[in-house]
N, CA, C and O atoms as a Tripos MOL2 file, in Angstrom:
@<TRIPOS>MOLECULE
protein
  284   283    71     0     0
PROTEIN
NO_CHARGES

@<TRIPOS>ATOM
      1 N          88.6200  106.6330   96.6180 N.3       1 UNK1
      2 CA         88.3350  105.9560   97.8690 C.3       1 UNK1
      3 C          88.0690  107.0010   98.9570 C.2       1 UNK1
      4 O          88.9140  107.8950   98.9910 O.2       1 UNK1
      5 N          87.1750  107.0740   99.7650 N.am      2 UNK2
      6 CA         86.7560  107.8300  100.7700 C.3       2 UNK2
      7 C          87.6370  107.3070  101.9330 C.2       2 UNK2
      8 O          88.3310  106.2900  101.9160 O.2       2 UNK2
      9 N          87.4120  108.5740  103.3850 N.am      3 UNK3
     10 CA         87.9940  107.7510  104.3920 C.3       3 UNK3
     11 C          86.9390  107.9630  105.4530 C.2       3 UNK3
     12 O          86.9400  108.8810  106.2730 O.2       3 UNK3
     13 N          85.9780  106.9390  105.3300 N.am      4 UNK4
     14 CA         84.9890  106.6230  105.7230 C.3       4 UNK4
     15 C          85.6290  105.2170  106.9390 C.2       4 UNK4
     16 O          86.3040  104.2570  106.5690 O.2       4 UNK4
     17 N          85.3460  105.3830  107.8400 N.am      5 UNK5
     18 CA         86.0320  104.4140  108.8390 C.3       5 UNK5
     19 C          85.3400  102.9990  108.5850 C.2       5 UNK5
     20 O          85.8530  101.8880  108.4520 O.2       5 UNK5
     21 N          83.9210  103.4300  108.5590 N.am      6 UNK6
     22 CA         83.4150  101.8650  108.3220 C.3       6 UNK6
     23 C          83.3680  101.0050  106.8120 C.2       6 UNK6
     24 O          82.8370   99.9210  106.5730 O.2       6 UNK6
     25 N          84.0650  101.8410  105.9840 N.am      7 UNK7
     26 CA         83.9880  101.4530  104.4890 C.3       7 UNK7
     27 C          84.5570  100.2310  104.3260 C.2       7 UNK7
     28 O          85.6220  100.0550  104.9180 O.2       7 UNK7
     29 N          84.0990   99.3060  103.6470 N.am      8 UNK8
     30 CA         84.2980   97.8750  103.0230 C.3       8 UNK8
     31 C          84.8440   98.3230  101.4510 C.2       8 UNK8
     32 O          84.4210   99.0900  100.5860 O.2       8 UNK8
     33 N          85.7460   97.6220  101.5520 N.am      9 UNK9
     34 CA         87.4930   97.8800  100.6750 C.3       9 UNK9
     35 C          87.1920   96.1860   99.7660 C.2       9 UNK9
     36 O          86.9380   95.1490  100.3800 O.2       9 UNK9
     37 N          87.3300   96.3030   97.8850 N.am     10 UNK10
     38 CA         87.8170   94.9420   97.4490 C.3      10 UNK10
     39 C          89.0780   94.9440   97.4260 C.2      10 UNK10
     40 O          89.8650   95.8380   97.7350 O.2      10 UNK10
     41 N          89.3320   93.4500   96.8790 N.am     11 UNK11
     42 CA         90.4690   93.1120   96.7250 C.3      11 UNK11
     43 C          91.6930   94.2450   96.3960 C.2      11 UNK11
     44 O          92.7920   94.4740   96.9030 O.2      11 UNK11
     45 N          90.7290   94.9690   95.0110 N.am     12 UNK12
     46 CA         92.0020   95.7530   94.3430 C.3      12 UNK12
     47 C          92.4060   97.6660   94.8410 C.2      12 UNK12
     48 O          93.3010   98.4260   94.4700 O.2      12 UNK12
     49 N          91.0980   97.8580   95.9370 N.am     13 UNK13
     50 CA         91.0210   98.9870   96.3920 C.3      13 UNK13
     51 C          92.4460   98.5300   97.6880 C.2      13 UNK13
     52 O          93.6040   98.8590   97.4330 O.2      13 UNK13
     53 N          92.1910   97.9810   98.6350 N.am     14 UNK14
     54 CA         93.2800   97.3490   99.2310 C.3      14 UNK14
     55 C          94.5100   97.2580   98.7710 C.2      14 UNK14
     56 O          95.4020   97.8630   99.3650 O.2      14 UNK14
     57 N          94.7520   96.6120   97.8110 N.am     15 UNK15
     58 CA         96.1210   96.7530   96.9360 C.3      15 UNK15
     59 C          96.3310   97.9540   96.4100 C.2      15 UNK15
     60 O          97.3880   98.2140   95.8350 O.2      15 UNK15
     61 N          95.1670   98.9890   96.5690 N.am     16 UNK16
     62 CA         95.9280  100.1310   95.6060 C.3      16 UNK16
     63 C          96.3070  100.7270   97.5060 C.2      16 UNK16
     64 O          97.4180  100.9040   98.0050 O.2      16 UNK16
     65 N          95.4610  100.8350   97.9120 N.am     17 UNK17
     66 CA         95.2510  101.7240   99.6080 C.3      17 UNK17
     67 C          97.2300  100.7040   99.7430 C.2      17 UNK17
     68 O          98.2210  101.1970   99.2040 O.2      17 UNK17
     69 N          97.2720   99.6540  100.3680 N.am     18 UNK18
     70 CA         98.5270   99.2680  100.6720 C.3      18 UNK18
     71 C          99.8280   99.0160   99.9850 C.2      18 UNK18
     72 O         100.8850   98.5390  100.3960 O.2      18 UNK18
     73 N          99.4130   99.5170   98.7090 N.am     19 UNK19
     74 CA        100.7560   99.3900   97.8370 C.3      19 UNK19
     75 C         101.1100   98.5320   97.4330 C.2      19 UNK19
     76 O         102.2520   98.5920   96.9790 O.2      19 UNK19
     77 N         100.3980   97.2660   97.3470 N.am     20 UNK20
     78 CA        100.6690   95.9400   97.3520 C.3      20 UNK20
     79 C         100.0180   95.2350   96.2770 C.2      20 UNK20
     80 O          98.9620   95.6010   95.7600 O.2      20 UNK20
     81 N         100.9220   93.8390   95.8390 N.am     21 UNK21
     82 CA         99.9660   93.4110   94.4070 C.3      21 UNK21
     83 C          98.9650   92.3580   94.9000 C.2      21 UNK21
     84 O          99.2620   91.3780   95.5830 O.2      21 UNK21
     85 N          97.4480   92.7690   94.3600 N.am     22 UNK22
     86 CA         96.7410   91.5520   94.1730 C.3      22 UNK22
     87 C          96.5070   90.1520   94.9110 C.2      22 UNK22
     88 O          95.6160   89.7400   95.6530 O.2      22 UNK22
     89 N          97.8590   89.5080   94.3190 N.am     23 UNK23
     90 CA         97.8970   88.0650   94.8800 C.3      23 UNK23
     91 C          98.4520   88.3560   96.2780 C.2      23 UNK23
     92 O          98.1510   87.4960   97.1060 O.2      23 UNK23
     93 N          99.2860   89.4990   96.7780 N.am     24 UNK24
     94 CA         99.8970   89.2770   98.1060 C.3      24 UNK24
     95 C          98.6430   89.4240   98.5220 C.2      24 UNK24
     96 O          98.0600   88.3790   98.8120 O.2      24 UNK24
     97 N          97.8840   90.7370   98.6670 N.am     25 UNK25
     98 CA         96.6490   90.9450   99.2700 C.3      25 UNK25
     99 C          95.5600   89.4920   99.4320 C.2      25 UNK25
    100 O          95.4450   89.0380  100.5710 O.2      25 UNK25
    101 N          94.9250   88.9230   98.4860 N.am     26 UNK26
    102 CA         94.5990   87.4470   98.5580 C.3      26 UNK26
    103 C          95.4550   86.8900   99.3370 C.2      26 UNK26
    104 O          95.2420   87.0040  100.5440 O.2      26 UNK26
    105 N          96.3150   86.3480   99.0150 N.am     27 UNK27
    106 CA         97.1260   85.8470   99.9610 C.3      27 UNK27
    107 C          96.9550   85.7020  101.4850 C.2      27 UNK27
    108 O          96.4880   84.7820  102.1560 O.2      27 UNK27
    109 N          97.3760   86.6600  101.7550 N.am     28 UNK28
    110 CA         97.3780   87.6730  103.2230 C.3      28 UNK28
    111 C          95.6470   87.1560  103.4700 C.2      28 UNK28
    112 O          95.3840   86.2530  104.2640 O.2      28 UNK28
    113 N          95.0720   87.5400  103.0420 N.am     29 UNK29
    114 CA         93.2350   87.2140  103.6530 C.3      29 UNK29
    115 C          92.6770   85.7240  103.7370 C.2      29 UNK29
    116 O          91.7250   85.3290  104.4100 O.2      29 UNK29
    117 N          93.7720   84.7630  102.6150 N.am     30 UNK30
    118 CA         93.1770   83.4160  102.6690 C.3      30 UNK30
    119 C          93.8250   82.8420  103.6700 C.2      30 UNK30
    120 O          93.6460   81.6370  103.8460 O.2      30 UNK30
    121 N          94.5310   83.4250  104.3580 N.am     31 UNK31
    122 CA         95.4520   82.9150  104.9130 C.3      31 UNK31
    123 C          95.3120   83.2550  106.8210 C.2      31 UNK31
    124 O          95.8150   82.5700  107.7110 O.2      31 UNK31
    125 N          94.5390   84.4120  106.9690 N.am     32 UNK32
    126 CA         93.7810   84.5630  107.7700 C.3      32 UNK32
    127 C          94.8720   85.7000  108.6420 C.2      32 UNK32
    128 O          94.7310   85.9850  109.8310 O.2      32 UNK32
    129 N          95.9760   86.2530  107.7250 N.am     33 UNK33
    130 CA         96.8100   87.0540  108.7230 C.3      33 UNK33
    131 C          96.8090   88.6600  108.4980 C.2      33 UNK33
    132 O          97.4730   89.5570  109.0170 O.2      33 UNK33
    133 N          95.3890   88.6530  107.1240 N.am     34 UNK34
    134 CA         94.8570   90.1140  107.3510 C.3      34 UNK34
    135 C          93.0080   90.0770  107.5930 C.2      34 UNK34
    136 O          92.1100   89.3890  107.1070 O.2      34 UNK34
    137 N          93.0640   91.4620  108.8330 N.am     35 UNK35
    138 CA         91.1550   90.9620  108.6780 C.3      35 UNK35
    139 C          90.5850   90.7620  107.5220 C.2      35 UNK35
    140 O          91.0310   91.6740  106.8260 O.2      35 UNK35
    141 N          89.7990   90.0680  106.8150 N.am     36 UNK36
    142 CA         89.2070   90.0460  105.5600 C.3      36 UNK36
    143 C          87.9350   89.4190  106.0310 C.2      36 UNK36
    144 O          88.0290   88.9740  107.1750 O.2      36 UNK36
    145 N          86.4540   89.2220  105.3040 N.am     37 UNK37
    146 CA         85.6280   88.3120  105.4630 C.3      37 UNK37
    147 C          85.0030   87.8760  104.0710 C.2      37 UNK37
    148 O          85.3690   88.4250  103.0320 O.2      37 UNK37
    149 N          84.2490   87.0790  104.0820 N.am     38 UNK38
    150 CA         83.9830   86.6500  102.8170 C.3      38 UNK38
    151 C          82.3890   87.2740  102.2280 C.2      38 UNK38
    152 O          81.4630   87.0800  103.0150 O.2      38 UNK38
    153 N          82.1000   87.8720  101.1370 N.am     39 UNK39
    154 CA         80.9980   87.9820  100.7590 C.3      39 UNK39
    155 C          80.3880   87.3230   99.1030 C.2      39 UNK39
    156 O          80.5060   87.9040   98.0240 O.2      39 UNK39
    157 N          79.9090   86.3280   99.2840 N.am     40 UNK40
    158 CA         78.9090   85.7940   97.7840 C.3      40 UNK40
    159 C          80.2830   85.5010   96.8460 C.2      40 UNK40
    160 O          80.3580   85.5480   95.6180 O.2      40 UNK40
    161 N          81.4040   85.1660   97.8740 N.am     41 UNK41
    162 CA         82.8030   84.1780   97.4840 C.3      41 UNK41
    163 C          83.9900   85.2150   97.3750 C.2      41 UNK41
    164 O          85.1310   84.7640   97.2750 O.2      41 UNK41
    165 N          83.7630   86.7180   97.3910 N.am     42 UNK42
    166 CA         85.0830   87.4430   96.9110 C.3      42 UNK42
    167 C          85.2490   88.0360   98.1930 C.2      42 UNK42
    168 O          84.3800   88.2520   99.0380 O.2      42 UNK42
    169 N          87.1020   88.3960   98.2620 N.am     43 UNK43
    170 CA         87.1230   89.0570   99.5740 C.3      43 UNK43
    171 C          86.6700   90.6070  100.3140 C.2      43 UNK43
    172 O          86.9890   91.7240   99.9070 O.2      43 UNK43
    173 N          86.0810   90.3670  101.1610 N.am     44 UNK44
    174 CA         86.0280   92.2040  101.2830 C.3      44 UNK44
    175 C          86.8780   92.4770  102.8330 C.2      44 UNK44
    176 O          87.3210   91.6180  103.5960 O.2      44 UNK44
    177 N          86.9200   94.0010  102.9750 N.am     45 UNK45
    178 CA         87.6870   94.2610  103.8570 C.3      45 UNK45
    179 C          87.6100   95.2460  104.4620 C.2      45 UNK45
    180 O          88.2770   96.0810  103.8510 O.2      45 UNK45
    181 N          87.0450   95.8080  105.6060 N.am     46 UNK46
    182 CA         86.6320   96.9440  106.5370 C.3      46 UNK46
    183 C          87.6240   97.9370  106.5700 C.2      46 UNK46
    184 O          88.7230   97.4550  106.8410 O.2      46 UNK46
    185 N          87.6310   99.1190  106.3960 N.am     47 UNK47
    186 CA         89.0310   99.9720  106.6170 C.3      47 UNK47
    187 C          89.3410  100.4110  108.0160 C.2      47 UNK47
    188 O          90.4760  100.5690  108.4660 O.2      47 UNK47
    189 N          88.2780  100.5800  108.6200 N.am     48 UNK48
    190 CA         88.4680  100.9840  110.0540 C.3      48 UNK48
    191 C          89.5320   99.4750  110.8210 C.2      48 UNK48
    192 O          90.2260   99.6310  111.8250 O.2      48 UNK48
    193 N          89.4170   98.1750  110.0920 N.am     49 UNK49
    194 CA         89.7040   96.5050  110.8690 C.3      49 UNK49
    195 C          91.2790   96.9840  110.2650 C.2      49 UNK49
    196 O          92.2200   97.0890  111.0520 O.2      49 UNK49
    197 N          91.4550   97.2750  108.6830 N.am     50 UNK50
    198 CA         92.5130   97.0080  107.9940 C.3      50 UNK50
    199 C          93.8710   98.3380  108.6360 C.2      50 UNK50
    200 O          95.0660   98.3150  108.3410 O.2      50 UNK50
    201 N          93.2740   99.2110  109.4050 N.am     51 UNK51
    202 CA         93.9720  100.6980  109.9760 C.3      51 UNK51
    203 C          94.3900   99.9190  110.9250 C.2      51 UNK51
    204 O          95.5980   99.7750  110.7400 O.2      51 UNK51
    205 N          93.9680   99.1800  112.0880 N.am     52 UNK52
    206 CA         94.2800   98.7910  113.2780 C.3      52 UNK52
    207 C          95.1770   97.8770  112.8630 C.2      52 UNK52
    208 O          96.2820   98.1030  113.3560 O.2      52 UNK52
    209 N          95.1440   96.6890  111.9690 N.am     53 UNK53
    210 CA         96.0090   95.6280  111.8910 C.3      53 UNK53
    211 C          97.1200   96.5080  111.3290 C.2      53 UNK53
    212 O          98.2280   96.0350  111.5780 O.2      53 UNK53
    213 N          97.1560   98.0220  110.4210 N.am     54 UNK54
    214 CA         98.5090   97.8590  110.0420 C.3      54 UNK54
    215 C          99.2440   98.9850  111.3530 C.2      54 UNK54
    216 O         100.3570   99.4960  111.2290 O.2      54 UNK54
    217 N          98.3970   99.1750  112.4700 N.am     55 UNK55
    218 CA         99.0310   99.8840  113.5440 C.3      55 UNK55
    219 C          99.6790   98.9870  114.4310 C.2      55 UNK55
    220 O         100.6910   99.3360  115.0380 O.2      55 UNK55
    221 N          99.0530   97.5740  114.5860 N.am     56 UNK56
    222 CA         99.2320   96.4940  114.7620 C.3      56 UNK56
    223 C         100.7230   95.9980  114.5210 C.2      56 UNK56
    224 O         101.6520   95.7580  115.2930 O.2      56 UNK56
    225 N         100.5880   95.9440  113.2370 N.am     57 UNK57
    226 CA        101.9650   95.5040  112.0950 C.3      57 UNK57
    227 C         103.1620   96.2280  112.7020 C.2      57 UNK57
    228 O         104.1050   95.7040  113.2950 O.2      57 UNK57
    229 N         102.9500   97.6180  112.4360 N.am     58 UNK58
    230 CA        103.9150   98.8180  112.8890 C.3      58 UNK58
    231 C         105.0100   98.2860  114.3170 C.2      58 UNK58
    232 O         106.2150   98.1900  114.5510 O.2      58 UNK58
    233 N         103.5730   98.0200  115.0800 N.am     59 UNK59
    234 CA        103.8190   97.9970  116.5660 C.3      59 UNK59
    235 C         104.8930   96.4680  116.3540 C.2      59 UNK59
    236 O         106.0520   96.6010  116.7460 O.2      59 UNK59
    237 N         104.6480   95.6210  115.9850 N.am     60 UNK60
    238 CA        105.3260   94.2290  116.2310 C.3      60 UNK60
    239 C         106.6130   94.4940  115.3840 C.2      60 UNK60
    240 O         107.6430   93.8990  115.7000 O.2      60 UNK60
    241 N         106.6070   95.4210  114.2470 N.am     61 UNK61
    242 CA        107.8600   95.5510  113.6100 C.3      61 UNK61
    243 C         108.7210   96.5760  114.2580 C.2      61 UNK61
    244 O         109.8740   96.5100  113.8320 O.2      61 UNK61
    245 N         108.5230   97.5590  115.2060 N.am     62 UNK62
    246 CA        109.0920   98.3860  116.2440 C.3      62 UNK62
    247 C         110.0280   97.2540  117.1570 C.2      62 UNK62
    248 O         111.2360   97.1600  117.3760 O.2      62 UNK62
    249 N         108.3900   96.1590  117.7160 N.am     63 UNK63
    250 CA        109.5120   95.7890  119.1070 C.3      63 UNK63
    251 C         110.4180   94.5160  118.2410 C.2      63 UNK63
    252 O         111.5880   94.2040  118.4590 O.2      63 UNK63
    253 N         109.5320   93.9420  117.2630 N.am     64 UNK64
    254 CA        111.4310   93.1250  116.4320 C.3      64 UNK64
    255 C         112.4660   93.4730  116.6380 C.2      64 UNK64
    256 O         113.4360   93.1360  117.3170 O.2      64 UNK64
    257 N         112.0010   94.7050  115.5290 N.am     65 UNK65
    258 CA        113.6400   95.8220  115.2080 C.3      65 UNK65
    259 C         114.6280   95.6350  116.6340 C.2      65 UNK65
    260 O         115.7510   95.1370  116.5470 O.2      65 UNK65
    261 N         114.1240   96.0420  117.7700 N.am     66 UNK66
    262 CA        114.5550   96.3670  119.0980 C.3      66 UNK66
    263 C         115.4550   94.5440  119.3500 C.2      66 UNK66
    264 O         116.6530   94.5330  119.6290 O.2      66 UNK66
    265 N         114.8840   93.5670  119.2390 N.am     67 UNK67
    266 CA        115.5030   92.2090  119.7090 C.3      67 UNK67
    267 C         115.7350   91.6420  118.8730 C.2      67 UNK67
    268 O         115.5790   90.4210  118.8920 O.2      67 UNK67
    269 N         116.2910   92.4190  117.5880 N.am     68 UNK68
    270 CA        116.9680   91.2620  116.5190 C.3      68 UNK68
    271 C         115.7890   90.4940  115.4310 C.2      68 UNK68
    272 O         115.9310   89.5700  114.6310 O.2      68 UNK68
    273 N         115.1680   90.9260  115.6240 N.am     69 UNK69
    274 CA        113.7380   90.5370  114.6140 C.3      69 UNK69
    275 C         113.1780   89.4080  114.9420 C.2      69 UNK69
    276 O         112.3520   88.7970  114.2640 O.2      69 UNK69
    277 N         113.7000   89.0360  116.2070 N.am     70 UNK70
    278 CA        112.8990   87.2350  116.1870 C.3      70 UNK70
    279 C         111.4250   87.4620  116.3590 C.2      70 UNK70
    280 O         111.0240   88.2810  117.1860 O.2      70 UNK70
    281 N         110.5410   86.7130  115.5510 N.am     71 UNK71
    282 CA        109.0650   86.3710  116.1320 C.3      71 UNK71
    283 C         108.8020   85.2120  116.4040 C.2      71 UNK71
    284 O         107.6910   84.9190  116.8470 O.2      71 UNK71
@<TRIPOS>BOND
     1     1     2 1
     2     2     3 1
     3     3     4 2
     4     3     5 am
     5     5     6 1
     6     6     7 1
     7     7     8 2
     8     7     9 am
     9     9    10 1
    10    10    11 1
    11    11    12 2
    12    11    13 am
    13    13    14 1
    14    14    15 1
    15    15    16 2
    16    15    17 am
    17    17    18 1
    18    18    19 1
    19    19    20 2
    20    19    21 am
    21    21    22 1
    22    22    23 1
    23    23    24 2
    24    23    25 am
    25    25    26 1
    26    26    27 1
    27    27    28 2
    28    27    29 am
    29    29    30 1
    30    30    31 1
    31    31    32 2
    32    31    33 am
    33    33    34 1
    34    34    35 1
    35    35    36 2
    36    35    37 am
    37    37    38 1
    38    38    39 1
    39    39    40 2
    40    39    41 am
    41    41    42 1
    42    42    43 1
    43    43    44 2
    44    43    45 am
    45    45    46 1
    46    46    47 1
    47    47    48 2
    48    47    49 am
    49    49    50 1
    50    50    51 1
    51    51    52 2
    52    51    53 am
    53    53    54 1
    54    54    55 1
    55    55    56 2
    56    55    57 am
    57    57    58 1
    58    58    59 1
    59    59    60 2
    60    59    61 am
    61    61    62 1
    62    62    63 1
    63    63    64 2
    64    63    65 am
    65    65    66 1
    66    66    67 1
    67    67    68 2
    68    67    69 am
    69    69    70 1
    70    70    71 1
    71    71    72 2
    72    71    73 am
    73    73    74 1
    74    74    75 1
    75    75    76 2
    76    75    77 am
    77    77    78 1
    78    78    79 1
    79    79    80 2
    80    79    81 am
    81    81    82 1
    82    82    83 1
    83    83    84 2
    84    83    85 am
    85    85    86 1
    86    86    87 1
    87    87    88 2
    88    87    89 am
    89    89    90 1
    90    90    91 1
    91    91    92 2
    92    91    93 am
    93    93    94 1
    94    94    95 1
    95    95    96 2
    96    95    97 am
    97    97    98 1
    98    98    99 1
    99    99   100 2
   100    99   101 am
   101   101   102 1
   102   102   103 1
   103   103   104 2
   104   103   105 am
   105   105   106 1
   106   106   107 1
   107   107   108 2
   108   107   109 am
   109   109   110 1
   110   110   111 1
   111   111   112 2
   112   111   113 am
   113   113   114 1
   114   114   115 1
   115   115   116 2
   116   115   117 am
   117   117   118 1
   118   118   119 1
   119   119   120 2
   120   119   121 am
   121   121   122 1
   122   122   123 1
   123   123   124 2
   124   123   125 am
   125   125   126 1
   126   126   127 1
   127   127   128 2
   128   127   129 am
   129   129   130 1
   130   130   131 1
   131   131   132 2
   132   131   133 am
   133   133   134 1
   134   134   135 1
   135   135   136 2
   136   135   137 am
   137   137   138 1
   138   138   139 1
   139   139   140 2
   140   139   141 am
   141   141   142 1
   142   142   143 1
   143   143   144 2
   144   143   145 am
   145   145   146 1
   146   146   147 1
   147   147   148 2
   148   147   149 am
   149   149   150 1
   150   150   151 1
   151   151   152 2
   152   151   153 am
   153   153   154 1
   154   154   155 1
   155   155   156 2
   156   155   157 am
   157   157   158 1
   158   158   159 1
   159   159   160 2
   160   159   161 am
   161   161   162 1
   162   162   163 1
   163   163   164 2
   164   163   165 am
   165   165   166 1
   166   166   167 1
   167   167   168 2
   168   167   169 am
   169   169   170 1
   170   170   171 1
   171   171   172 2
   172   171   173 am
   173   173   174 1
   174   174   175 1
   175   175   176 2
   176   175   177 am
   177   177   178 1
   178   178   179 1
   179   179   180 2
   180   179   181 am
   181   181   182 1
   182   182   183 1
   183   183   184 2
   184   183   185 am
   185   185   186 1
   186   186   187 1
   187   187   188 2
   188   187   189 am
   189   189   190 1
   190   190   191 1
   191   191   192 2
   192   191   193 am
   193   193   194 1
   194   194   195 1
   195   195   196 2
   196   195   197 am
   197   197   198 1
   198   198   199 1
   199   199   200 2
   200   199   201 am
   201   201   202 1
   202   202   203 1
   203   203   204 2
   204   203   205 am
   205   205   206 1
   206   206   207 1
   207   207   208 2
   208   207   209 am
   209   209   210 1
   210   210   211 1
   211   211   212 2
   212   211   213 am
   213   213   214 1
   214   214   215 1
   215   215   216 2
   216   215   217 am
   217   217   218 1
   218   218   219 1
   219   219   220 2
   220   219   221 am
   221   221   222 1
   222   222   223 1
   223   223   224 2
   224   223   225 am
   225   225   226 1
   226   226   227 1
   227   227   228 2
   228   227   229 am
   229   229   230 1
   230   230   231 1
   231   231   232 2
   232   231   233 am
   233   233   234 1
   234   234   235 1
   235   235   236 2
   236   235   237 am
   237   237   238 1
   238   238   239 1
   239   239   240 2
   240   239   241 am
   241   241   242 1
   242   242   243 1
   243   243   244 2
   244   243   245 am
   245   245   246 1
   246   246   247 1
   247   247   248 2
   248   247   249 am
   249   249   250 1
   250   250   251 1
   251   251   252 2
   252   251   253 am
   253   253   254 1
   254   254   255 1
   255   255   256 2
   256   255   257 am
   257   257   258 1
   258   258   259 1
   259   259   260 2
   260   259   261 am
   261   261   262 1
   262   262   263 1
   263   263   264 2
   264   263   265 am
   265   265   266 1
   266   266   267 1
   267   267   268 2
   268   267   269 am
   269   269   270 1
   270   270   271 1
   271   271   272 2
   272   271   273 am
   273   273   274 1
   274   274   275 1
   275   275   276 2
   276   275   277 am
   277   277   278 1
   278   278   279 1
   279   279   280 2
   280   279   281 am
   281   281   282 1
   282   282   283 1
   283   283   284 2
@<TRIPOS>SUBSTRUCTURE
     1 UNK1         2 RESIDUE 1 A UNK
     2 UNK2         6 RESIDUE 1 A UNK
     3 UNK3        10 RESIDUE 1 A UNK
     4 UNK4        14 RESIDUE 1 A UNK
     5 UNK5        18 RESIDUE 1 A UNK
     6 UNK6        22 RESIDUE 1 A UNK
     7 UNK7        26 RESIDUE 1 A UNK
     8 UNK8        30 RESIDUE 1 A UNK
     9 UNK9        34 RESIDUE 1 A UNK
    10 UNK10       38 RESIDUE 1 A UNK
    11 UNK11       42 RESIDUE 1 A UNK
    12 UNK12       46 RESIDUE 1 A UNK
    13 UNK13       50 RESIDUE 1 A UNK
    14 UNK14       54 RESIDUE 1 A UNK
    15 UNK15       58 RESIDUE 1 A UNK
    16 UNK16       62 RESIDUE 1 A UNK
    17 UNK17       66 RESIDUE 1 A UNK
    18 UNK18       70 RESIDUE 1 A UNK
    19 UNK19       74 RESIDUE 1 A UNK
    20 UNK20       78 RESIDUE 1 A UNK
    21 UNK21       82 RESIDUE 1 A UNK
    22 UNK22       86 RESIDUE 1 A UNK
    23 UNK23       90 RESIDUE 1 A UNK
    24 UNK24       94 RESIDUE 1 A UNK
    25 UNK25       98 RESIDUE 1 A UNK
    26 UNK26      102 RESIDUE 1 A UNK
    27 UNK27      106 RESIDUE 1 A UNK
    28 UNK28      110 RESIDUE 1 A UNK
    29 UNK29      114 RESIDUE 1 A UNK
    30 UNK30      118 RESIDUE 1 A UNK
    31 UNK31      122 RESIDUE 1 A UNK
    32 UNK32      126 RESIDUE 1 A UNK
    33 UNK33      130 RESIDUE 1 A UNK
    34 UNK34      134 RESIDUE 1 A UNK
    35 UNK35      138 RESIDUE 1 A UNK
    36 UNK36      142 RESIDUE 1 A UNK
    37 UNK37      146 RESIDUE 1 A UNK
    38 UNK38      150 RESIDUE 1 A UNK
    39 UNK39      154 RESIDUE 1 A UNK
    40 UNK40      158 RESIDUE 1 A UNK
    41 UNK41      162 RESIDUE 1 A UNK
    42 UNK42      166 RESIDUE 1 A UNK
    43 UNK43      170 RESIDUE 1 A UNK
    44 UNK44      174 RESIDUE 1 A UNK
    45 UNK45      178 RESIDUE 1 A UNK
    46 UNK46      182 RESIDUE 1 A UNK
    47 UNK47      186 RESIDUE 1 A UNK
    48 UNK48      190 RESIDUE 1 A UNK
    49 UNK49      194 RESIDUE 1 A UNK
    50 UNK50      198 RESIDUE 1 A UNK
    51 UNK51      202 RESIDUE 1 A UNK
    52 UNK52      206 RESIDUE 1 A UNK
    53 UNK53      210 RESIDUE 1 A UNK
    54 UNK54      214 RESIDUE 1 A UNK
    55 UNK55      218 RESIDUE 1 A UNK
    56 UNK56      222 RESIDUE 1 A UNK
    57 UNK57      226 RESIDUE 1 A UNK
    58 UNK58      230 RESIDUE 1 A UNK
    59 UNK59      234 RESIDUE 1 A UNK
    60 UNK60      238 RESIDUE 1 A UNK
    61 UNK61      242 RESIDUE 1 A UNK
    62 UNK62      246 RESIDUE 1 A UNK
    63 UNK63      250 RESIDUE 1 A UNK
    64 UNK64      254 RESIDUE 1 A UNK
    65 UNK65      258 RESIDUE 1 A UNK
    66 UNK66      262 RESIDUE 1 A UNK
    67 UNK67      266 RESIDUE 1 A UNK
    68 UNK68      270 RESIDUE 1 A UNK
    69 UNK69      274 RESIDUE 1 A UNK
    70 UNK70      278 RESIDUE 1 A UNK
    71 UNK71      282 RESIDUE 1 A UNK
């Protein structure tokens, strides 16, 4: 995998890049709570969109931690 900012990531490049299995990754994109978009039915996924959401992630799991985890 390159780290090409504008590179479009599948399903299983994503799961290998986030450590994560498969179905969470699906999951997570059908579900609309990771960027994903759809191409000719399978998911794809921008790396430069997928960097920000998990700086994103970081950031909301910082200020949890701080108030007891409520969201």
């Amino acid at each position: 995998m390159s780290d090409q900012p504008d590179e479009i990531l599948t399903i299983d490049e994503v799961a290998t890049y986030l450590k994560a299995g498969k179905r969470t990754v699906y999951r997570l994109a059908a579900s609309g709570k990771i960027p994903a978009f759809k191409l000719g039915g399978t998911w794809r996924f921008r790396r430069d969109e997928l960097n920000q959401w998990i700086a994103s992630s970081i950031g909301k799991a910082a200020v949890g931690g701080e108030d007891g985890g409520a969201e």
